[in-house]
N, C-alpha and C positions, 0 to 999 in steps of 0.2 A: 397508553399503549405499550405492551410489553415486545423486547426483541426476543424471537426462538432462538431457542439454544444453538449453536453449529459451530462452523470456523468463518468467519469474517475477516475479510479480508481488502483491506484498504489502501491503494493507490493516490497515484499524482504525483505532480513532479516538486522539487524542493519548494519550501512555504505554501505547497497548497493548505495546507490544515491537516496533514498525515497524524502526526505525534497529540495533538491535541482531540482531536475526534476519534482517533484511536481509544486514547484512555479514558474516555467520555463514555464512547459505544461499552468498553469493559464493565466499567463499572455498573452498567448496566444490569450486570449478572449476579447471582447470588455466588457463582463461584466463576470469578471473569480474569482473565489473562492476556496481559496486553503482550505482545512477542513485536519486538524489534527486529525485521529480517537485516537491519544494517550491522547491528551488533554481531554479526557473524564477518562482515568483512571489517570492523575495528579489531576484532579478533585476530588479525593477523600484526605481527610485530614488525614479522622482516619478508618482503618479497611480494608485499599486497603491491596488484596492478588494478586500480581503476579505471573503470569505464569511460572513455572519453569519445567524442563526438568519429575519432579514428583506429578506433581500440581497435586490437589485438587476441587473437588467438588464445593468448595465453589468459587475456579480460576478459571475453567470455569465459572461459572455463570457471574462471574463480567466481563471475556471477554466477553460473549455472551451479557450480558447489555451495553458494550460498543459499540458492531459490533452494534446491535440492536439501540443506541442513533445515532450512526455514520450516518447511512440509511437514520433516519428519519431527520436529520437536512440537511442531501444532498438533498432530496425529497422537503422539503420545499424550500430548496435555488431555489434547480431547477424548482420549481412550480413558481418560482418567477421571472423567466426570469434570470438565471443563469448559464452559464457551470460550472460544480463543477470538483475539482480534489479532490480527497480522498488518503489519506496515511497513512499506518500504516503497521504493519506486519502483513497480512490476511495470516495464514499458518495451512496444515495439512487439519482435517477434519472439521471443522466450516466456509472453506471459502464458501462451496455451502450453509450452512444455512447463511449467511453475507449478500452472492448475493441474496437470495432469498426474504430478508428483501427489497429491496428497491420495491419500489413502481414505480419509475419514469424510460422511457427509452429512448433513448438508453443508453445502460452501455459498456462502456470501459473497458477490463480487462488488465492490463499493469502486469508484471514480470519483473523485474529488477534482474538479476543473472550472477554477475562478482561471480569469483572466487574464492576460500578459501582463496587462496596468495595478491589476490588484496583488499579481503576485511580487511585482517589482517593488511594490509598498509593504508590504507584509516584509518581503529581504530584508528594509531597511530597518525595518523595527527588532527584527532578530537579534538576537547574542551571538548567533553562531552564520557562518558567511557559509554559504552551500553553494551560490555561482562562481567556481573557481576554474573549471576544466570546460564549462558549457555555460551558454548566456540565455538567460529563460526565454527568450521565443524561441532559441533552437530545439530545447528540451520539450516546450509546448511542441512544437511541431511534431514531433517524435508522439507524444501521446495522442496529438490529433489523427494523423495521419497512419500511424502503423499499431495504434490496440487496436485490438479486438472491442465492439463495440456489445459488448455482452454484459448483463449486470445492470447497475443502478450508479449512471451518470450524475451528477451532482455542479452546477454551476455555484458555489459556493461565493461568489463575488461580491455580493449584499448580504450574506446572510451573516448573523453571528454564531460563532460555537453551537451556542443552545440551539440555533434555526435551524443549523444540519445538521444537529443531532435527531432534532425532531423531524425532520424530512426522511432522515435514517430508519427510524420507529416506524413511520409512516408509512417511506416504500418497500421496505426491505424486502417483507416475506413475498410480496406480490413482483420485485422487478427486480432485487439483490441475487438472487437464488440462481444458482447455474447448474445446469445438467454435463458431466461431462464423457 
């Protein structure tokens, strides 16, 4: 089963399987684009304020300029003859102002949501530590309770890489697909 061309766009919170299913889903495409929306806030050298469980005014803003940079370079890729895969952690209430930023369709909405126990396992095995300002059931919380439940939810907890990829193929055009 082949994925339609569009912008794809993949969630969940740190060690869900973002980065990896991401470049999985790309590859998928004869001309595929994997876009890191985090790469937009390593982008800042001096004066980055990260989102933290009691953020600030001034954290939102700099998400909102990141979701907003994220859009606009997926819209160009994909004006350009591109299927784009997007990833980063779209959570809470800014994912409907995120979606609403792109310009380009169709849009893919993917959720990736293994468990509190699998994601805690997944942490340990990483190179890189990502629970440093928030402890993963808080951050689950936040995806359970305040997305949007729109898109193509994905319990990733048992499967491997290849299983949600192919779940991905699978649901995509039938429950991924968002109107906005």
């Amino acid at each position: 089963m082949t994925l339609p061309n569009g912008i794809y766009i993949i969630t969940g919170i740190m060690a869900s399987g973002k980065s990896t299913i991401g470049q999985m889903v790309a590859e998928q495409f004869e001309k595929g684009v994997h876009l890191h929306g985090d790469l937009f806030r390593k982008m800042i050298v001096k004066g980055k304020i990260d989102m933290t469980p009691d953020y600030s005014k001034a954290a939102l803003e700099q998400l909102r300029l990141r979701y907003h940079m994220t859009a606009q370079v997926a819209d160009q890729y994909f004006k350009a003859g591109f299927s784009v895969v997007v990833q980063d952690n779209y959570l809470g209430k800014e994912v409907h102002s995120f979606l609403q930023a792109f310009e380009s369709r169709p849009l893919y909405f993917i959720t990736l949501n293994p468990n509190v126990h699998t994601i805690i396992e997944r942490e340990k095995n990483r190179q890189k530590n990502g629970y440093i300002t928030w402890e993963v059931d808080q951050l689950h919380e936040v995806l359970i309770n305040e997305n949007p439940r729109i898109g193509l939810w994905i319990d990733s907890s048992e499967l491997t890489p290849e299983e949600t990829l192919n779940e991905i193929k699978m649901r995509a055009e039938a429950e991924a697909c968002i109107k906005i």
